[in-house]
C-alpha positions as CSV (number, residue, x, y, z in Angstrom):
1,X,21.8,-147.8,-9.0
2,X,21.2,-144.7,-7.2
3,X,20.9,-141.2,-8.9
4,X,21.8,-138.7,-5.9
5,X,25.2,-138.8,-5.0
6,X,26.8,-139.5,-2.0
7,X,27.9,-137.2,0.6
8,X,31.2,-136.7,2.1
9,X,30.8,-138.8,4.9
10,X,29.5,-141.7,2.7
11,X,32.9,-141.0,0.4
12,X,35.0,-140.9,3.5
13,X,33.6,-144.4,4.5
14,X,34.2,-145.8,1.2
15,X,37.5,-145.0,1.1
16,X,38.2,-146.0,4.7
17,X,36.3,-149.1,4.8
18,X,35.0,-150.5,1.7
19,X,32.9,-153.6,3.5
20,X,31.2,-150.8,5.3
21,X,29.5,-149.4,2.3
22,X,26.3,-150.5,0.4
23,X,26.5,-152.5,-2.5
24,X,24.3,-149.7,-4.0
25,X,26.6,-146.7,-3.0
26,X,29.9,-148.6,-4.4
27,X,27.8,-149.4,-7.7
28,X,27.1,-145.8,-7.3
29,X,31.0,-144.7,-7.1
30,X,32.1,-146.6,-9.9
31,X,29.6,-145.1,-12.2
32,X,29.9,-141.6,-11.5
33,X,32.7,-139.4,-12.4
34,X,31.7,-137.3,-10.1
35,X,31.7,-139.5,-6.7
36,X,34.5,-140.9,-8.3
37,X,36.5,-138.0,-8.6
38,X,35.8,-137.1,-5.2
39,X,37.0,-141.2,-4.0
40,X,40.6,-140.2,-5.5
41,X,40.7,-137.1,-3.8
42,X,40.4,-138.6,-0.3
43,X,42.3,-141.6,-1.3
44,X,45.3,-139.0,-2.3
45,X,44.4,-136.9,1.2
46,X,44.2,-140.0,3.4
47,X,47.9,-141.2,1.5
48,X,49.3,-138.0,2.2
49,X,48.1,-137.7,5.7
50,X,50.0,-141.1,6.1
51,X,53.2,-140.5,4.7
52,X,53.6,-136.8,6.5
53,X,56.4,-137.0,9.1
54,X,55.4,-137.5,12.4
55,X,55.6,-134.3,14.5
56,X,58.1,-133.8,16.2
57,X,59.0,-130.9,19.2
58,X,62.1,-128.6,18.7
59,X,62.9,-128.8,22.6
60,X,62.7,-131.0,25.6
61,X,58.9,-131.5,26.4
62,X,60.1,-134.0,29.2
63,X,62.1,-131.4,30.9
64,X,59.8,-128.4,30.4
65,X,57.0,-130.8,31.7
66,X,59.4,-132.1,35.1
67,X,60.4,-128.2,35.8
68,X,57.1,-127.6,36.4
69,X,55.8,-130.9,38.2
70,X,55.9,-129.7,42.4
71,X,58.4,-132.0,44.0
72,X,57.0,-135.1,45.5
73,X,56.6,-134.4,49.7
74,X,57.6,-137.3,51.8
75,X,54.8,-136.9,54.5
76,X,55.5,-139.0,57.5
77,X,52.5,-141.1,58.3
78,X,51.5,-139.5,61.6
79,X,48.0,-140.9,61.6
80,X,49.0,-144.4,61.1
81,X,51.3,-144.3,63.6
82,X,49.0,-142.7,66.2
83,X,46.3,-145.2,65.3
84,X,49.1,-148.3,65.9
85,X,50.1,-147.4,69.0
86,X,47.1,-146.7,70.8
87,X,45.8,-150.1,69.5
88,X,49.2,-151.9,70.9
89,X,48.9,-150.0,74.2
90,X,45.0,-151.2,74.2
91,X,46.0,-154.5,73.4
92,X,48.6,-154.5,76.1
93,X,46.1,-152.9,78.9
94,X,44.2,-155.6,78.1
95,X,46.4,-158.2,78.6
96,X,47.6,-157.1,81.7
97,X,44.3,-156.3,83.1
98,X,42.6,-159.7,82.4
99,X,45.5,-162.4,81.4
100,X,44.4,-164.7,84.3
101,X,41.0,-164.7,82.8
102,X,42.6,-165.3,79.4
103,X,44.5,-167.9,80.8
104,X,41.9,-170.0,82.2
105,X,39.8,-169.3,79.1
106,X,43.0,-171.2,77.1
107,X,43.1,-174.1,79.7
108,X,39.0,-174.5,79.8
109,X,39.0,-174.9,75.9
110,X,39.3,-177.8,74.6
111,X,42.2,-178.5,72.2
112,X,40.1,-179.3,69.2
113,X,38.3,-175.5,69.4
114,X,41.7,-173.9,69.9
115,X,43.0,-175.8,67.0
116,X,39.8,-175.3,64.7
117,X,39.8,-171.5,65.6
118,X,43.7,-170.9,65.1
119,X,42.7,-172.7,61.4
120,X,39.8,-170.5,60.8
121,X,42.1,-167.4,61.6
122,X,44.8,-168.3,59.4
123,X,42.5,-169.4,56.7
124,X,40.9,-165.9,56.8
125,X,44.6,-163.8,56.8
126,X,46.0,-166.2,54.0
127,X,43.1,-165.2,51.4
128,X,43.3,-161.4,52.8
129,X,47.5,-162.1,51.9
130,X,46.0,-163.8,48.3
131,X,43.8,-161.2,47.5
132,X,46.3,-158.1,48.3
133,X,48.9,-159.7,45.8
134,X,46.4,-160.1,43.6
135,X,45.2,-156.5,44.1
136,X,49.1,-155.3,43.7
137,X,49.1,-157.6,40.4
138,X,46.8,-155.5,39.1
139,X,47.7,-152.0,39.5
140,X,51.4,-152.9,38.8
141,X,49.9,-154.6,35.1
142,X,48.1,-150.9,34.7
143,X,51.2,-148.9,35.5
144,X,53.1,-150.9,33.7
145,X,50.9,-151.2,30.1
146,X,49.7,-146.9,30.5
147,X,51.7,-145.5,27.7
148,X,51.4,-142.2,29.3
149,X,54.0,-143.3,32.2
150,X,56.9,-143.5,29.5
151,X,57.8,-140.4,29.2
């Protein structure tokens, strides 16, 4: 058995977790009026810090909260827009400009490369499909479990 007693945090432990402790220190406790004494008043603390009402707000926190929030902007995608239609108009310069070469490129190939490229390409967008769900999955299962959304 030890002599010195035990400090608050080793008190606090003993009364929060009891397998924590040392086998010495809880011989210790039950010995020693002292420790002891001190082991009933957290117990008492730590009951009464349980069975305290919750707090609780004497106005609207939700509305005082909203009031204050700017209101959402509904910016028109200008860039995006831009961007798509110069890349349509490229691709359609391009077309113009060199479909007979395109078109005697497709009759030159044989049917088997056409067929093993058009495979290839729609291999490569279905994962890109597969892993954007899976991406949307996610951050819908993080909205959805963040307590702090439910206001």
């Amino acid at each position: 058995m030890i002599t010195a007693h035990l400090t608050e945090t080793e008190i606090q432990l003993y009364v929060a977790e009891p397998q924590a402790i040392s086998r010495q220190l809880a011989a210790h406790v039950e010995g020693c009026a002292l420790c002891r004494a001190k082991v009933d008043n957290y117990v008492s603390l730590f009951k009464q810090i349980q069975e305290a009402p919750k707090p609780t707000f004497d106005f609207d926190l939700k509305a005082l909260v909203l009031e204050q929030l700017p209101a959402p902007k509904m910016a028109f995608p200008w860039a995006a827009i831009l961007i798509t239609a110069l890349a349509t108009a490229l691709i359609a310069v391009s077309a113009v400009f060199f479909w007979s070469g395109i078109v005697v490129l497709i009759k030159e190939v044989s049917g088997v490369l056409l067929a093993v490229a058009a495979t290839g390409a729609v291999v490569i967008v279905g994962f890109q499909v597969i892993e954007l769900l899976k991406e949307h999955q996610k951050r819908m299962d993080t909205l959805l479990t963040q307590k702090t959304l439910q206001l």
